[in-house]
KOLRO-725849 format. One record per residue (C-alpha): residue number from 1; residue in three letters; x, y, z. Coordinates in nm, 4 decimals. Example, Ala and Ser with C-alpha at 12.3 -4.5 7.8 and 13.67 -1.06 7.14 Angstrom:
# KOLRO-725849
<site><k>1</k><r>ala</r><c1>1.2300</c1><c2>-0.4500</c2><c3>0.7800</c3></site>
<site><k>2</k><r>ser</r><c1>1.3670</c1><c2>-0.1060</c2><c3>0.7140</c3></site>
# end
This chain:
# KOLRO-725849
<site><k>1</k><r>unk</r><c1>-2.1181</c1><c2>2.4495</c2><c3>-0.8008</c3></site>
<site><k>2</k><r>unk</r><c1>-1.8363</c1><c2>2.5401</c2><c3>-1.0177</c3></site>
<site><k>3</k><r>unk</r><c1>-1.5740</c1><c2>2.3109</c2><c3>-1.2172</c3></site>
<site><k>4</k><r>unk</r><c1>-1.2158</c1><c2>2.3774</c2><c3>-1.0347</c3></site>
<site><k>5</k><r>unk</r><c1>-0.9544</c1><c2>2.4266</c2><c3>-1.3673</c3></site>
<site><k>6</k><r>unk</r><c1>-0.5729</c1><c2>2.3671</c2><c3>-1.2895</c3></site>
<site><k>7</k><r>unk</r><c1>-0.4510</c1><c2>2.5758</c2><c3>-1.6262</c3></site>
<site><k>8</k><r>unk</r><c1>-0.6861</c1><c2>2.8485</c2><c3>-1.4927</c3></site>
<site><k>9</k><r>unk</r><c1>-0.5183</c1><c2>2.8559</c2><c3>-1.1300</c3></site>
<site><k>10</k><r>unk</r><c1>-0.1726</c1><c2>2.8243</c2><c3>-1.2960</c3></site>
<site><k>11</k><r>unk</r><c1>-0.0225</c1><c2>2.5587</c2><c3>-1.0627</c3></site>
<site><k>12</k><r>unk</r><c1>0.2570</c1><c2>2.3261</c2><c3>-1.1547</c3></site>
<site><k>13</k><r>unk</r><c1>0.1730</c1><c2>1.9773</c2><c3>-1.2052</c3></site>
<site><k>14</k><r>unk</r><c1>0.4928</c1><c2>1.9547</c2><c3>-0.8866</c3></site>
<site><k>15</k><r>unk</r><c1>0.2662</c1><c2>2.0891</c2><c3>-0.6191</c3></site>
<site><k>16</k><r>unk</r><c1>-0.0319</c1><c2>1.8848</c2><c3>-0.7008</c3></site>
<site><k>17</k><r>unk</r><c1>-0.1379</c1><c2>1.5217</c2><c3>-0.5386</c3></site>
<site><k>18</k><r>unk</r><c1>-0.4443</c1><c2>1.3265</c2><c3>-0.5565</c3></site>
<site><k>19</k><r>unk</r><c1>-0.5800</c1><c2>1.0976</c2><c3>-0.3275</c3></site>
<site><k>20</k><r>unk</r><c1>-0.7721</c1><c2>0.8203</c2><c3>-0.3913</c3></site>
<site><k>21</k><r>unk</r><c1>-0.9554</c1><c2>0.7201</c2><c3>-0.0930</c3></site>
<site><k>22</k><r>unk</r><c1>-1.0942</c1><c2>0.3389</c2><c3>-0.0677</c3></site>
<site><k>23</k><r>unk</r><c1>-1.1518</c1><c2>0.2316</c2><c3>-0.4194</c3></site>
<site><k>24</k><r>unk</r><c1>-1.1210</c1><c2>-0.1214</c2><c3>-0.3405</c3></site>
<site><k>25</k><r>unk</r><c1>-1.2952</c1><c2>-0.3834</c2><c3>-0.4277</c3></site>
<site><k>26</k><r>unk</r><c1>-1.4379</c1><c2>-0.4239</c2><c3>-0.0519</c3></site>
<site><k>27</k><r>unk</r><c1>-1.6179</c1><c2>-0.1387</c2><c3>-0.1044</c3></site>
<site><k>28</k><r>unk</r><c1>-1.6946</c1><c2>-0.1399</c2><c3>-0.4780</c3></site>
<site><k>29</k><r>unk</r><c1>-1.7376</c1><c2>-0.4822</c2><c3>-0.5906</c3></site>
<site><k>30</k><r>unk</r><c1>-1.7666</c1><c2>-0.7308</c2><c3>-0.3791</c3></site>
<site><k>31</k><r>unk</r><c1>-1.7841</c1><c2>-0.7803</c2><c3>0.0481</c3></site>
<site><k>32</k><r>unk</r><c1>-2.0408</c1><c2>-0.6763</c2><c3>0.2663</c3></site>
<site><k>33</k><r>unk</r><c1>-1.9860</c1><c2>-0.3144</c2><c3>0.2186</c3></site>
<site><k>34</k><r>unk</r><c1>-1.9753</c1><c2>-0.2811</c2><c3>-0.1268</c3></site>
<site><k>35</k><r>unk</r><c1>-2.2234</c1><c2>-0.0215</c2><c3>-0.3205</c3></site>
<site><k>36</k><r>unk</r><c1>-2.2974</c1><c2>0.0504</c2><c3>-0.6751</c3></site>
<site><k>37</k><r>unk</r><c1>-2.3154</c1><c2>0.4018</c2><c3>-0.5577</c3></site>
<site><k>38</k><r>unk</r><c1>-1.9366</c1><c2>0.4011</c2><c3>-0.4926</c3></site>
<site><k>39</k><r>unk</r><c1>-1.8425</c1><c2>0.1758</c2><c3>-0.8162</c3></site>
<site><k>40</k><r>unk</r><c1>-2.0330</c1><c2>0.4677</c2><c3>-1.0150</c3></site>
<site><k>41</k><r>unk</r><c1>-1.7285</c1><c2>0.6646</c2><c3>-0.9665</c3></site>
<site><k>42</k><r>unk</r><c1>-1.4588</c1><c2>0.4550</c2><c3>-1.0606</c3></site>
<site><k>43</k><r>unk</r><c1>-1.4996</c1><c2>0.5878</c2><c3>-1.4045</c3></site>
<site><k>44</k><r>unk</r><c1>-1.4761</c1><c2>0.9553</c2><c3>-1.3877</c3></site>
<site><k>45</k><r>unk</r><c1>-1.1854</c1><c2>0.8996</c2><c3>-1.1103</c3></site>
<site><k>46</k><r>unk</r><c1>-0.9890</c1><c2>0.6744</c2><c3>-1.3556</c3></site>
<site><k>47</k><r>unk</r><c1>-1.0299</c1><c2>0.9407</c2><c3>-1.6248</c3></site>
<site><k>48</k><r>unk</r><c1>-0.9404</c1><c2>1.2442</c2><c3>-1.3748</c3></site>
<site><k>49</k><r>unk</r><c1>-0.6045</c1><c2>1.0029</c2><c3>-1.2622</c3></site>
<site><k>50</k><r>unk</r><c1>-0.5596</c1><c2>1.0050</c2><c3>-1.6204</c3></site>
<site><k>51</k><r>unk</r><c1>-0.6030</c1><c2>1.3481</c2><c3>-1.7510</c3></site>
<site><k>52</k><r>unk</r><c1>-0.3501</c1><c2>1.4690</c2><c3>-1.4104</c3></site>
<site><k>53</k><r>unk</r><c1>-0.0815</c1><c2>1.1968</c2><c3>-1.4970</c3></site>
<site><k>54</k><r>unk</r><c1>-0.0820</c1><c2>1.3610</c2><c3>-1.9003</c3></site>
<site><k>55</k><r>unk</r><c1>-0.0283</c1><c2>1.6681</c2><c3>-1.7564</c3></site>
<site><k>56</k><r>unk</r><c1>0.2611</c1><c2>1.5954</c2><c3>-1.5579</c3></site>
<site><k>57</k><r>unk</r><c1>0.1091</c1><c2>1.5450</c2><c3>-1.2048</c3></site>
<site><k>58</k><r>unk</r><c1>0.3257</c1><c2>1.2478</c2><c3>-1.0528</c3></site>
<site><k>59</k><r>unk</r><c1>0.2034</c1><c2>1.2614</c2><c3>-0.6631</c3></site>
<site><k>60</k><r>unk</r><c1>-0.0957</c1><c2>1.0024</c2><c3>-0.6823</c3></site>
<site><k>61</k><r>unk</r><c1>-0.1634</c1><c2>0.8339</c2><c3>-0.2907</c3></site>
<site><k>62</k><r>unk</r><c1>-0.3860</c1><c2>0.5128</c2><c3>-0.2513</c3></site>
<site><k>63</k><r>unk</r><c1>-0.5192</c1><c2>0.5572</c2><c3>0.0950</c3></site>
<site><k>64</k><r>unk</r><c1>-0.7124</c1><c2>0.2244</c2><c3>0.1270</c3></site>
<site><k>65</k><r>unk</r><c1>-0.8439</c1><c2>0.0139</c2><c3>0.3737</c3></site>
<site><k>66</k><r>unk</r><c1>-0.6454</c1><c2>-0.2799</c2><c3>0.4852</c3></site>
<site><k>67</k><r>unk</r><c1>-0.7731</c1><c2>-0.3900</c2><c3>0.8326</c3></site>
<site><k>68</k><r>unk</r><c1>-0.6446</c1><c2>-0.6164</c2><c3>1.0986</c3></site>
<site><k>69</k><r>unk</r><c1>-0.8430</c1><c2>-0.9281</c2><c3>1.1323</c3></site>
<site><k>70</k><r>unk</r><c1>-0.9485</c1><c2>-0.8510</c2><c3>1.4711</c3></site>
<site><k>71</k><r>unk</r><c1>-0.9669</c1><c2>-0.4429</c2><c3>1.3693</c3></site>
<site><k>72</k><r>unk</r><c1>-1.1535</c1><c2>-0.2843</c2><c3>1.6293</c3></site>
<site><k>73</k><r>unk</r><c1>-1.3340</c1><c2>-0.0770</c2><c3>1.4018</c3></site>
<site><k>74</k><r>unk</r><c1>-1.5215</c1><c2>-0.4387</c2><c3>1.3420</c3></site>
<site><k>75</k><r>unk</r><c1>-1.6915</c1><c2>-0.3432</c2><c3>1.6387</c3></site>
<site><k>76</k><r>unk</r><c1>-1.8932</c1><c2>-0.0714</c2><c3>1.4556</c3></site>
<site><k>77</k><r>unk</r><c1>-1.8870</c1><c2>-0.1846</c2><c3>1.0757</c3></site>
<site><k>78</k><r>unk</r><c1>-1.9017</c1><c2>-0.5235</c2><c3>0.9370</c3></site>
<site><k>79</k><r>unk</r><c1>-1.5493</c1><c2>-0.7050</c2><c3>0.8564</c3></site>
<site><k>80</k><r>unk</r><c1>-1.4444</c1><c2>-0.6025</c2><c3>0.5308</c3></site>
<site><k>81</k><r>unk</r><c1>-1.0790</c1><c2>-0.5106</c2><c3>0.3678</c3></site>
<site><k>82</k><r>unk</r><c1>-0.9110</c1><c2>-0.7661</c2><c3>0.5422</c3></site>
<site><k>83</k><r>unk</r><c1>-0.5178</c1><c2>-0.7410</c2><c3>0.5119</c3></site>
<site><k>84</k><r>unk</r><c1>-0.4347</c1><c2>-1.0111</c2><c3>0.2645</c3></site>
<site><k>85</k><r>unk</r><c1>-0.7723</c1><c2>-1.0331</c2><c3>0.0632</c3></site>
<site><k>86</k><r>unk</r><c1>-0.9094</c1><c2>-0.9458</c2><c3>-0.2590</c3></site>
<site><k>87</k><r>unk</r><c1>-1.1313</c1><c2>-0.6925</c2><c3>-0.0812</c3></site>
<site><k>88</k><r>unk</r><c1>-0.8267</c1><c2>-0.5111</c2><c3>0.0161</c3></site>
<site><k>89</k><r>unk</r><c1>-0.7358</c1><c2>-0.4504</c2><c3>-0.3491</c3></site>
<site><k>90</k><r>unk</r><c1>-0.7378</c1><c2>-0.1271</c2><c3>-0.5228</c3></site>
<site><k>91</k><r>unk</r><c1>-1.0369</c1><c2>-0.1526</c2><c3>-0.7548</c3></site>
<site><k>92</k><r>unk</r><c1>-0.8602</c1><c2>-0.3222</c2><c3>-1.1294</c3></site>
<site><k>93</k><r>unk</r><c1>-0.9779</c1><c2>-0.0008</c2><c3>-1.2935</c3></site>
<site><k>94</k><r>unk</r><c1>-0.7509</c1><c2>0.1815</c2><c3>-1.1108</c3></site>
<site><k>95</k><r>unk</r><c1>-0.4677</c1><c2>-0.0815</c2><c3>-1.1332</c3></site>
<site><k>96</k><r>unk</r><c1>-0.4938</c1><c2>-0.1122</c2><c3>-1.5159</c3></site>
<site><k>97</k><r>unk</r><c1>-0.3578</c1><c2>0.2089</c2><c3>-1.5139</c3></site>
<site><k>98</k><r>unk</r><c1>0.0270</c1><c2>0.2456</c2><c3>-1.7018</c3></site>
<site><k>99</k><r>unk</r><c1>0.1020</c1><c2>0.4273</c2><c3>-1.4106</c3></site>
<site><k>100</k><r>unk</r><c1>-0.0368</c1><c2>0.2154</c2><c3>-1.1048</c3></site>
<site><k>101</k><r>unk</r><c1>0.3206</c1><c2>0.1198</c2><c3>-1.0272</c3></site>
<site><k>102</k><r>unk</r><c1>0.4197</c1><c2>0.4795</c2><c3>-0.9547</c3></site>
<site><k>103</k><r>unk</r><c1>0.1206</c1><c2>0.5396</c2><c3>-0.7054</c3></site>
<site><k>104</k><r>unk</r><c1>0.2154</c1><c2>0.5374</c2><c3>-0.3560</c3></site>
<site><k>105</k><r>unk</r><c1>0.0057</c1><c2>0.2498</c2><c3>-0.1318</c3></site>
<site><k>106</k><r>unk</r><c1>-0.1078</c1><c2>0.3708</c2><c3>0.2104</c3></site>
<site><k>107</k><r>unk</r><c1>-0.2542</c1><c2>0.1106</c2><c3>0.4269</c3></site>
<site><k>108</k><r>unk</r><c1>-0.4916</c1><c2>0.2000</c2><c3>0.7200</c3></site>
<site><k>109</k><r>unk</r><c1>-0.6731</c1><c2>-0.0234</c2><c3>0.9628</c3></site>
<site><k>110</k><r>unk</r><c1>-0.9616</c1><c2>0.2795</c2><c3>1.0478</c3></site>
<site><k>111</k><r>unk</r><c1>-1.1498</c1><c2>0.6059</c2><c3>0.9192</c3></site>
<site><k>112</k><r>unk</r><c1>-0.8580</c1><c2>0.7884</c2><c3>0.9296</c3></site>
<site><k>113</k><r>unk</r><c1>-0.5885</c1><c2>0.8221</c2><c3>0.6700</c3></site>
<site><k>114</k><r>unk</r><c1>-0.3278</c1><c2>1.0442</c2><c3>0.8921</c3></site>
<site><k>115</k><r>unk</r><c1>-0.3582</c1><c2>0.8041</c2><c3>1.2337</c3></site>
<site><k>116</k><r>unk</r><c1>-0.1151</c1><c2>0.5228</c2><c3>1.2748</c3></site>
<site><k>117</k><r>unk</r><c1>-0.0282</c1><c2>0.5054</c2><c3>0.9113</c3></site>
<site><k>118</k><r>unk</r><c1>0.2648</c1><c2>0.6364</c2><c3>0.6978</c3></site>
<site><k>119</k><r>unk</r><c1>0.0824</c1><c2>0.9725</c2><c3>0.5531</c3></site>
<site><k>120</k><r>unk</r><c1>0.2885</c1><c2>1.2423</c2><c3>0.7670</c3></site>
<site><k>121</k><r>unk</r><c1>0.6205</c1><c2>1.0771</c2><c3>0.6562</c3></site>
<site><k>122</k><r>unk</r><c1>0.5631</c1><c2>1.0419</c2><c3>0.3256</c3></site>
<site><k>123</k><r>unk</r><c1>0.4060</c1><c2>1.4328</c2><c3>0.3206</c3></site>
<site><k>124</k><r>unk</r><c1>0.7053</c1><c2>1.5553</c2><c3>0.5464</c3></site>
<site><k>125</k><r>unk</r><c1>0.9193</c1><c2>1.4274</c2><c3>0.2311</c3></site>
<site><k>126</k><r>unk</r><c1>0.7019</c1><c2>1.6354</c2><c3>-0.0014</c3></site>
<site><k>127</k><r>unk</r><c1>0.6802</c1><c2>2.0181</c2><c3>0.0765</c3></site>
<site><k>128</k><r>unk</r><c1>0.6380</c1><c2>2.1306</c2><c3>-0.2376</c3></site>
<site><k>129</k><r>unk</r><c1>0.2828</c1><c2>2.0060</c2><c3>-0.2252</c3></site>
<site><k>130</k><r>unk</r><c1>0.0197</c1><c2>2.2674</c2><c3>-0.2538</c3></site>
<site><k>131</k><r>unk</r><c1>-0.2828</c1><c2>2.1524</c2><c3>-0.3960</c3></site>
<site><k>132</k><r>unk</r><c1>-0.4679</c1><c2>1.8373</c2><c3>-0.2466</c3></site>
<site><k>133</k><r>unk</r><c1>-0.6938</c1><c2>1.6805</c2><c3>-0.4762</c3></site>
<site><k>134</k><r>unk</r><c1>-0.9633</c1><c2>1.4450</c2><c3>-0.2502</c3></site>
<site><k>135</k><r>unk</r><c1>-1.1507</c1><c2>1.1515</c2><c3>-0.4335</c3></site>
<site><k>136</k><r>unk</r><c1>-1.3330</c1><c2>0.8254</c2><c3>-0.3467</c3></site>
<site><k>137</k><r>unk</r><c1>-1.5243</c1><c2>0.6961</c2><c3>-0.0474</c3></site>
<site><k>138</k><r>unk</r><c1>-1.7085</c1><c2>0.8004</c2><c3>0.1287</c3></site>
<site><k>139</k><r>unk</r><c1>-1.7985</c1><c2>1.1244</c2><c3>0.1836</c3></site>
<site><k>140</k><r>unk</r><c1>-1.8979</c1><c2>1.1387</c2><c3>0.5157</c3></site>
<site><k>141</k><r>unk</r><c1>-1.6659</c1><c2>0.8613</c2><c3>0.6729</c3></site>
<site><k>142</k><r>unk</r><c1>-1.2938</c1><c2>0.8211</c2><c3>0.5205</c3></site>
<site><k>143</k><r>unk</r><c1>-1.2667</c1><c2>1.1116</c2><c3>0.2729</c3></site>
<site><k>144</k><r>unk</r><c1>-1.4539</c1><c2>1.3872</c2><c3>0.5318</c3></site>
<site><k>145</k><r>unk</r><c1>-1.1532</c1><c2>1.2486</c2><c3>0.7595</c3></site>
<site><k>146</k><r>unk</r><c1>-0.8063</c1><c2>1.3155</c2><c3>0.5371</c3></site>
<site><k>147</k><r>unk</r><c1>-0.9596</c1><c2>1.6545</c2><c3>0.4170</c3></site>
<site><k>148</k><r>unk</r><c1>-1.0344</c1><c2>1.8001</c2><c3>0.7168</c3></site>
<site><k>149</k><r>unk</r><c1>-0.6787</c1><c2>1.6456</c2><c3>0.8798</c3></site>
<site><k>150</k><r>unk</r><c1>-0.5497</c1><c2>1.8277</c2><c3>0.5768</c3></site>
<site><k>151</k><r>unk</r><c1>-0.7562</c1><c2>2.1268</c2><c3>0.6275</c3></site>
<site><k>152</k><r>unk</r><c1>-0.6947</c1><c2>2.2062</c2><c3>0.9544</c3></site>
<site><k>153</k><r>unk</r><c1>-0.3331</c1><c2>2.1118</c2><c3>0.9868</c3></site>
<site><k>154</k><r>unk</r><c1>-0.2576</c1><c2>2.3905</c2><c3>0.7200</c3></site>
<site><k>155</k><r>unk</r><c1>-0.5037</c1><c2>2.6319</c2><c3>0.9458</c3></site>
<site><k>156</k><r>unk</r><c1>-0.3223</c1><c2>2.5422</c2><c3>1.2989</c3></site>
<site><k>157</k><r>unk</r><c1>0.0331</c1><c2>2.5658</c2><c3>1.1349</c3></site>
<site><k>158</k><r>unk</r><c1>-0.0761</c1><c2>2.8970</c2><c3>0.8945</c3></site>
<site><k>159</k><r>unk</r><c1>0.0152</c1><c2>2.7094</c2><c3>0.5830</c3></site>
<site><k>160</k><r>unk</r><c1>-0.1615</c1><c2>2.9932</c2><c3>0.3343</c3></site>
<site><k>161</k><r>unk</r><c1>-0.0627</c1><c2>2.7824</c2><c3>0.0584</c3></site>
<site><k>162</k><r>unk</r><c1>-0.2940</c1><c2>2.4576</c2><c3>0.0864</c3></site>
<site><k>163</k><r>unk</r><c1>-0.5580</c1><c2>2.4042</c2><c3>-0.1015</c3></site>
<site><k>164</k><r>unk</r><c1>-0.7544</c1><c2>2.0728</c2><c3>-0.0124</c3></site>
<site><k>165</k><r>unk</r><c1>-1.0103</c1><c2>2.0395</c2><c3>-0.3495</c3></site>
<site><k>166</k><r>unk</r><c1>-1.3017</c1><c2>1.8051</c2><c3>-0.3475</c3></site>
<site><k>167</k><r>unk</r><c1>-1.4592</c1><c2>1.7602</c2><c3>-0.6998</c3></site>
<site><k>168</k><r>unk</r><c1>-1.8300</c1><c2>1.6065</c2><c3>-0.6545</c3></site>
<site><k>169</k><r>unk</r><c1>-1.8069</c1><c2>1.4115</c2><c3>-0.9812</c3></site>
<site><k>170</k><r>unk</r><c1>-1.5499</c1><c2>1.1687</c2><c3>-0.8008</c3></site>
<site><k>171</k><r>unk</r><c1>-1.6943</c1><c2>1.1271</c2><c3>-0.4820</c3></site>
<site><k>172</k><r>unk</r><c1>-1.9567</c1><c2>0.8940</c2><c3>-0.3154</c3></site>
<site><k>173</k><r>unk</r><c1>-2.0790</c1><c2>0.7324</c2><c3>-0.0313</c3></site>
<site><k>174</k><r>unk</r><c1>-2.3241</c1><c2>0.4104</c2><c3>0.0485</c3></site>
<site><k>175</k><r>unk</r><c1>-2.6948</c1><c2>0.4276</c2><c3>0.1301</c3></site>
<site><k>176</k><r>unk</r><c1>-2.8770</c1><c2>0.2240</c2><c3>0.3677</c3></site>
<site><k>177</k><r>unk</r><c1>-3.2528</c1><c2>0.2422</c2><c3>0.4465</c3></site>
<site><k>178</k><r>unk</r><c1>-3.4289</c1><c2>0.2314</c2><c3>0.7751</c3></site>
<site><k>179</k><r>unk</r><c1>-3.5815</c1><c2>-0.1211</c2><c3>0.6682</c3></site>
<site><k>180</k><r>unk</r><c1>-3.2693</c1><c2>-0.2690</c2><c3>0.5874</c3></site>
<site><k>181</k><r>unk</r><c1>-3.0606</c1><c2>-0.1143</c2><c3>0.9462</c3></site>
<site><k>182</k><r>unk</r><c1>-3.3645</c1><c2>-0.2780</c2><c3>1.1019</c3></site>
<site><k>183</k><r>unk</r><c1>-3.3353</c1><c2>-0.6378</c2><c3>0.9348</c3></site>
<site><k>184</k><r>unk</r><c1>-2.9654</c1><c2>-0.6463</c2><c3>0.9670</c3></site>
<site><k>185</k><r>unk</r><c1>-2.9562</c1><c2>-0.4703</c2><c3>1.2874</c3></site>
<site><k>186</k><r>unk</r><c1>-2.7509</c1><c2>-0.1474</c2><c3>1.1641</c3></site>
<site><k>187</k><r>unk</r><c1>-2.8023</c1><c2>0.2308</c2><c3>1.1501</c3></site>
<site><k>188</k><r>unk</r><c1>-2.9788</c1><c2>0.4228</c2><c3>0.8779</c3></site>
<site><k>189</k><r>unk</r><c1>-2.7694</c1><c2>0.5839</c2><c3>0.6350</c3></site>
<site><k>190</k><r>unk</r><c1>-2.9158</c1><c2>0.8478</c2><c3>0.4036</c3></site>
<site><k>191</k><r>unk</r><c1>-2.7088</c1><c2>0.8523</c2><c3>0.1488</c3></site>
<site><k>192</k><r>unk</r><c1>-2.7919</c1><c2>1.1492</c2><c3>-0.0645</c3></site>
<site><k>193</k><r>unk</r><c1>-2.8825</c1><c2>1.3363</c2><c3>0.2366</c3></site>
<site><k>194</k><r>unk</r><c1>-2.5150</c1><c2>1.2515</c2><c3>0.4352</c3></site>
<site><k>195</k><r>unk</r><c1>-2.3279</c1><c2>1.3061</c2><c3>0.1053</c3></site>
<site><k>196</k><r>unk</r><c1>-2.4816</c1><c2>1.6733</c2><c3>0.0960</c3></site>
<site><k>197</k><r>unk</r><c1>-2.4698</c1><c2>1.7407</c2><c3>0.4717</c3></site>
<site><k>198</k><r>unk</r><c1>-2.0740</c1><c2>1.6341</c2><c3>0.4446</c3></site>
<site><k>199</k><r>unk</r><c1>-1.9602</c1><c2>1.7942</c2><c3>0.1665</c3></site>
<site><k>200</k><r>unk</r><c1>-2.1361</c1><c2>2.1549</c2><c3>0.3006</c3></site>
<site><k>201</k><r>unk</r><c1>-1.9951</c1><c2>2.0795</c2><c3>0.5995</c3></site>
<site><k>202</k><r>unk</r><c1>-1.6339</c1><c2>2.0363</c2><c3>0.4372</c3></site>
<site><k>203</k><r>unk</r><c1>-1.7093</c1><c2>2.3919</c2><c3>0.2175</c3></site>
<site><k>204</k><r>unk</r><c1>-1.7633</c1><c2>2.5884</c2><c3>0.5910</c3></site>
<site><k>205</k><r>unk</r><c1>-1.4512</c1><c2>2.4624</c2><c3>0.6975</c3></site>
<site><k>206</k><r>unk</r><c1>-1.2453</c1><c2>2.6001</c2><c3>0.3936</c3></site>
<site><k>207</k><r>unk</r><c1>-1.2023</c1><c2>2.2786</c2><c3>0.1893</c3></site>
<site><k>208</k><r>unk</r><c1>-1.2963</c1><c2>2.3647</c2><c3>-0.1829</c3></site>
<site><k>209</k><r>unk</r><c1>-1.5834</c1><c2>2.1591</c2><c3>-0.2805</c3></site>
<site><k>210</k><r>unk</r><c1>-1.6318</c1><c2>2.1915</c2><c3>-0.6518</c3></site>
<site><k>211</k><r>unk</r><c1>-1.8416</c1><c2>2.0175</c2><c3>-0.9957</c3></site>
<site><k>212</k><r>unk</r><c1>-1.5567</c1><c2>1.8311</c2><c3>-1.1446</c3></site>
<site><k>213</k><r>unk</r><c1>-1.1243</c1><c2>1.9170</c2><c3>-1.1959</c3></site>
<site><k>214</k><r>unk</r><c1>-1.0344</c1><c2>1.9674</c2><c3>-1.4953</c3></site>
<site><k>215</k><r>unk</r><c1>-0.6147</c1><c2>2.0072</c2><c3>-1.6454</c3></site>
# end
């Protein structure tokens, strides 16, 4: 799997966004749902936000969970992300950054990032966006949702410009084994084997699924 380099593709830091998907503390460090797996890649994420804001990228969307407490999607997964909790919060990693303030919050009370929630207005304001940079968690679930919206949006409107880019390094999701499901009543989750299936899956569809971005 190769590295994806922006210098090497030539395209202004203007057309470029990244989007962090659920790095919250719900889901990396504290709450039912939370996994080391996903707090693993706080650290390379925090250094790619980094590395994009020094070169001039200024698009950076925080696509996190902030659920109802009645969400329906309680039905299927645990309560966790509650509007108005600490789970809810970006992980402080990520908010420690200079630039946190400039990132643009998008709440959303299920898997998806583009349904009921303010993504198409703020992207209808943004057309010079080309390149879609995908990170977070998880794999399978939240990101495999916003990059294939993004994916096939561009294919049903023959936008030959997109680019949706998913670099492994920053990119997780939870694992849960068949003894555990049983005790607590849940499904199985392979989590090595869904994060593979997910991001192959993506690649056939025409998102770029790639080692690591580098600027």
């Amino acid at each position: 799997m190769p590295a994806y380099t922006v210098k090497g593709d030539k395209i202004s830091p203007e057309n470029i966004v990244i989007m962090v998907v659920d790095l919250t503390n719900g889901f990396c460090n504290q709450g039912v749902l939370s996994s080391p797996r996903v707090k693993r890649i706080v650290e390379p994420t925090v250094r790619l936000l980094q590395k994009a804001w020094d070169a001039g990228v200024r698009e950076f969307f925080l696509l996190n969970d902030t659920h109802e407490p009645d969400a329906v999607e309680f039905q299927s997964f645990p309560p966790h992300c509650v509007k108005g909790t600490e789970e809810a919060l970006t992980t402080e990693e990520i908010r420690n950054l200079d630039f946190y303030d400039q990132m643009t919050l998008i709440e959303k009370n299920s898997l998806s990032s583009s349904l009921e929630t303010a993504l198409e207005e703020r992207l209808s304001k943004l057309p010079d966006l080309t390149h879609f940079i995908i990170v977070g968690n998880c794999t399978d679930l939240c990101v495999y949702q916003v990059a294939m919206y993004l994916r096939l949006d561009a294919n049903a409107r023959q936008d030959k410009k997109r680019s949706v880019i998913i670099p492994e390094d920053c990119m997780a999701t939870y694992d849960m084994s068949v003894a555990t499901a049983q005790q607590i009543g849940s499904i199985p989750h392979p989590g090595d084997m869904m994060h593979a299936v997910f991001l192959h899956h993506m690649a056939l569809n025409g998102v770029q699924v790639v080692k690591q971005v580098n600027f």
